[in-house]
C-alpha positions as CSV (number, residue, x, y, z in Angstrom):
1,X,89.3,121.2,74.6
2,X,85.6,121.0,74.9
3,X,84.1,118.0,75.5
4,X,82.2,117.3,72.4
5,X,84.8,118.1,70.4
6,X,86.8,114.7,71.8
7,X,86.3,112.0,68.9
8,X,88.9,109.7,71.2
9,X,89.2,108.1,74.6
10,X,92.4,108.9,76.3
11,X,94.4,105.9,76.5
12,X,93.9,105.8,79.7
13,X,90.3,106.0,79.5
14,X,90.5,102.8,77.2
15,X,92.2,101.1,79.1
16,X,90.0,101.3,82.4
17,X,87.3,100.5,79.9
18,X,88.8,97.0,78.9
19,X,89.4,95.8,82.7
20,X,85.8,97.2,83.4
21,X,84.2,95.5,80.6
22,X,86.0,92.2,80.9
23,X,85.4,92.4,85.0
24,X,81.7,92.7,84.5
25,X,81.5,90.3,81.5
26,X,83.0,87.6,83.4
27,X,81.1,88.6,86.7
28,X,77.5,88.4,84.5
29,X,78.3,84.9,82.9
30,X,79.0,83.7,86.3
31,X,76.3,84.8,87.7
32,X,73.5,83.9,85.2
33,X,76.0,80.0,85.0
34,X,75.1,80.1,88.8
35,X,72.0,81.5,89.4
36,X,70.0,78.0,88.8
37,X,71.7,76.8,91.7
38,X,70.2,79.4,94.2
39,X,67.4,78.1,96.1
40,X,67.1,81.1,98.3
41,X,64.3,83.2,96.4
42,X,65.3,86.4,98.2
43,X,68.9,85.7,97.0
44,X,68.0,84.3,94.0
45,X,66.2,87.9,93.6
46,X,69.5,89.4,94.4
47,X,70.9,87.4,91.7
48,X,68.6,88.7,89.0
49,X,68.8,92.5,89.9
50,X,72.5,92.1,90.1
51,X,72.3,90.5,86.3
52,X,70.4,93.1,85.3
53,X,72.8,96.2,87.0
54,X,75.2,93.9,84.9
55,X,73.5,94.0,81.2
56,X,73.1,97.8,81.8
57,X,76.3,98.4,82.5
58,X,78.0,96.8,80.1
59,X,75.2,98.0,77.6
60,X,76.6,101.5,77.9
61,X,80.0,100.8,78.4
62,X,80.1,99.2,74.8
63,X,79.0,102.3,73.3
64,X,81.9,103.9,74.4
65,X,84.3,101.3,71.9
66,X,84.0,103.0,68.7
67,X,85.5,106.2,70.4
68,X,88.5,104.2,72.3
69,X,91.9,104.3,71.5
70,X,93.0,101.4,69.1
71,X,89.4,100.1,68.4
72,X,89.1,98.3,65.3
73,X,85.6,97.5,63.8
74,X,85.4,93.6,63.4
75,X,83.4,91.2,61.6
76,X,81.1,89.3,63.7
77,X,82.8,85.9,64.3
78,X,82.4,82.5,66.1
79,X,82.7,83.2,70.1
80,X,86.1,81.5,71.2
81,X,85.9,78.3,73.5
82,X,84.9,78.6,76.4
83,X,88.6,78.0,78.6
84,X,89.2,81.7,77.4
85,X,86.4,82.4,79.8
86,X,88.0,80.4,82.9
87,X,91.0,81.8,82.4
88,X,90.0,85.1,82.4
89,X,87.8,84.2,85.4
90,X,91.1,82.9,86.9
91,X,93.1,85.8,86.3
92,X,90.7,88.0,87.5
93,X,91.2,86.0,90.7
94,X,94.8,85.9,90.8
95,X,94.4,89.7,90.3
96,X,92.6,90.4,93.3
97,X,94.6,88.2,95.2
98,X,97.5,90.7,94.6
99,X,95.6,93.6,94.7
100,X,94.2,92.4,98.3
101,X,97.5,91.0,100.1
102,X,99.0,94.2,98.9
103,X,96.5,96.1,100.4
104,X,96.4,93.7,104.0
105,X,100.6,94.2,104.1
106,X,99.9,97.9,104.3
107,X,97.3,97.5,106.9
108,X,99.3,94.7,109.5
109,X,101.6,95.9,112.0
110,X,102.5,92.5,113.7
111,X,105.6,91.7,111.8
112,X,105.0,87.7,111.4
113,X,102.0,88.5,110.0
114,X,103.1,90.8,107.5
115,X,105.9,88.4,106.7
116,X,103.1,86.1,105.8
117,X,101.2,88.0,103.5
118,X,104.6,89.1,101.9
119,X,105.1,85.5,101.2
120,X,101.6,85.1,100.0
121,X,102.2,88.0,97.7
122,X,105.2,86.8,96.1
123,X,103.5,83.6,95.3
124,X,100.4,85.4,94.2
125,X,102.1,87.3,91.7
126,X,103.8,84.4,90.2
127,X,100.6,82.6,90.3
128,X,98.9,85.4,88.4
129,X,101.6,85.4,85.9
130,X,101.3,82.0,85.2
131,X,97.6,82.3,84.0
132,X,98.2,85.2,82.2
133,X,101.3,83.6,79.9
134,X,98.7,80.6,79.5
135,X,96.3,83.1,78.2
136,X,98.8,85.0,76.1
137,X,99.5,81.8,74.6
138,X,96.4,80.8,73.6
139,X,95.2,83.8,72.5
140,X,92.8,84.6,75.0
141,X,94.7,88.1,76.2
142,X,96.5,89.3,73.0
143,X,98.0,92.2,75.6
144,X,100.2,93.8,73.2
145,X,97.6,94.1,70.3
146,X,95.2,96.6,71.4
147,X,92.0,95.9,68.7
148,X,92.4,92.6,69.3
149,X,92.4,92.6,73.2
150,X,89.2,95.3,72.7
151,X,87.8,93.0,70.5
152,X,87.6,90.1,72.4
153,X,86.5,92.1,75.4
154,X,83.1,93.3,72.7
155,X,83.1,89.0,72.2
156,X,82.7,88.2,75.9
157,X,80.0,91.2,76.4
158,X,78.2,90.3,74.1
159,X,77.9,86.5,74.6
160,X,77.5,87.5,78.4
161,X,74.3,89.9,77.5
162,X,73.4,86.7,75.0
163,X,73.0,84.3,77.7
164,X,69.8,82.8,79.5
165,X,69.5,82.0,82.5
């Protein structure tokens, strides 16, 4: 099949999408919630091309929505509160945490050591699955309803490419 004649994004494709848009959403609020803080002018200058390597990307990425699988066109509406956002930026940490231990357990050879991190993992994982049942519950990762999760990741881009800073 030739490339222009796709008019869909492989489910997979969508789904690497989502955790791409909602990763770089969350990372651009932070950093434009945090960049007032930074004295530094050389970092703060860090900051600000970072923010702007941010907006681009997410820019093009949600051109790419209307095309992915499951995308529903949606009204405009109120943004939700803001505890969707530190939750998300919570999960997002809980997720690396498992991603990285994981990663360090393949990487250790001293057995105590990797008996650690084991243990680590194990409570990483439950850690990371309490903040996403708190999410599911409150509507801030509707996981099993794919125009609504794609949705709410075209909310958080958007108010994160809204913000001042």
């Amino acid at each position: 099949m030739e490339h222009e004649e796709r008019k869909l994004l492989a489910w997979h494709e969508t789904l690497e999408l989502h955790e791409l848009v909602a990763y770089q959403s969350s990372g651009l609020m932070k950093l434009k919630m945090s960049i007032t803080k930074v004295t530094d002018n050389e970092l703060k200058e860090l900051y600000k091309k970072c923010i702007h390597d941010l907006e681009g990307n997410l820019k093009e990425l949600l051109k790419f929505y209307p095309s992915a699988q499951g995308y529903q066109a949606r009204e405009e509406e109120d943004l939700r509160e803001d505890m969707g956002f530190f939750a998300a930026d919570l999960l997002g940490l809980s997720k690396g945490l498992v991603y990285n231990l994981a990663t360090a357990i393949t990487e250790t050879a001293t057995p105590a050591l990797r008996k650690t991190f084991t243990n680590q993992l194990m409570g990483a994982i439950h850690g990371h699955d309490r903040v996403y049942n708190y999410m599911h519950k409150h509507g801030y990762y509707p996981s099993y309803d794919l125009g609504l999760l794609l949705g709410h990741d075209i909310e958080n881009a958007q108010k994160a490419l809204r913000m001042k800073f």
